[in-house]
N, C-alpha and C positions, 0 to 999 in steps of 0.2 A: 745878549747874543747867544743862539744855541748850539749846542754842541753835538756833534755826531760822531758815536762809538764805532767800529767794527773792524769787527775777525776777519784777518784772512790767513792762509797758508803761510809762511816764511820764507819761502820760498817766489813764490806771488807777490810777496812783498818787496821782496830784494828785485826782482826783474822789474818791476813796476818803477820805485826808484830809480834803478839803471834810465829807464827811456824819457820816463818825466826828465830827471837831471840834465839829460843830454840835451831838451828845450829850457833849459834852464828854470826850472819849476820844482816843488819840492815835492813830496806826495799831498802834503793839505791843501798847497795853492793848487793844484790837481784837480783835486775831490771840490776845489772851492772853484773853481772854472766850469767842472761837471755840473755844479745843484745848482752854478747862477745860470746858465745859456738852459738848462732844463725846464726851470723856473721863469726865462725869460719868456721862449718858445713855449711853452707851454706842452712841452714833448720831449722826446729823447733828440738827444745833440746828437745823434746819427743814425743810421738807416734800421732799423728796429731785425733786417734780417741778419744781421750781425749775432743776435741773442738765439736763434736757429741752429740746429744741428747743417755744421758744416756740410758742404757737396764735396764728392772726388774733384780733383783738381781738372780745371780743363772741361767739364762735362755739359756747363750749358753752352761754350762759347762751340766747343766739335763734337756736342754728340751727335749731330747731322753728317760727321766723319765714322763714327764707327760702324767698322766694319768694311771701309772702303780703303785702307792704309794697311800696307803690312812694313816692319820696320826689317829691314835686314840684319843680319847678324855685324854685318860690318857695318861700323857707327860710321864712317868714311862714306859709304855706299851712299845713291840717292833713295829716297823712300819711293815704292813703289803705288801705284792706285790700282785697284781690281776693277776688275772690266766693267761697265753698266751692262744692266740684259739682266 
């Protein structure tokens, strides 16, 4: 059977653990669920834009919003929409 080394941050490490644990998975059964469904599919077990420099939040679903929204000062307030024309 072979074995697979790597570095990561300590940090990286510890969070990583945190979210595996919480599906009940350790980091190897992890790493060992990522190389088999990669290896099975013959691709990445998920959407490759993932590995992309992140977008601002919100931008493809309202960027056909900007510029037509102003938000009030008062979070209470309703948002208003600017005129068409």
């Amino acid at each position: 059977m072979a074995q697979i080394r790597v570095s990561v941050d300590d940090d990286m490490k510890a969070r990583a653990e945190a979210v595996f644990g919480s599906h009940g998975l350790s980091i190897e059964q992890a790493l060992e669920v990522f190389v088999n469904l990669t290896s099975r599919g013959n691709r990445l077990p998920f959407d490759e834009a993932m590995l992309r420099e992140p977008k601002p939040p919100l931008t493809p679903a309202f960027g056909c919003m900007r510029g037509k929204i102003r938000v009030a000062d008062d979070f209470d307030a309703p948002l208003e929409f600017a005129e068409r024309g």
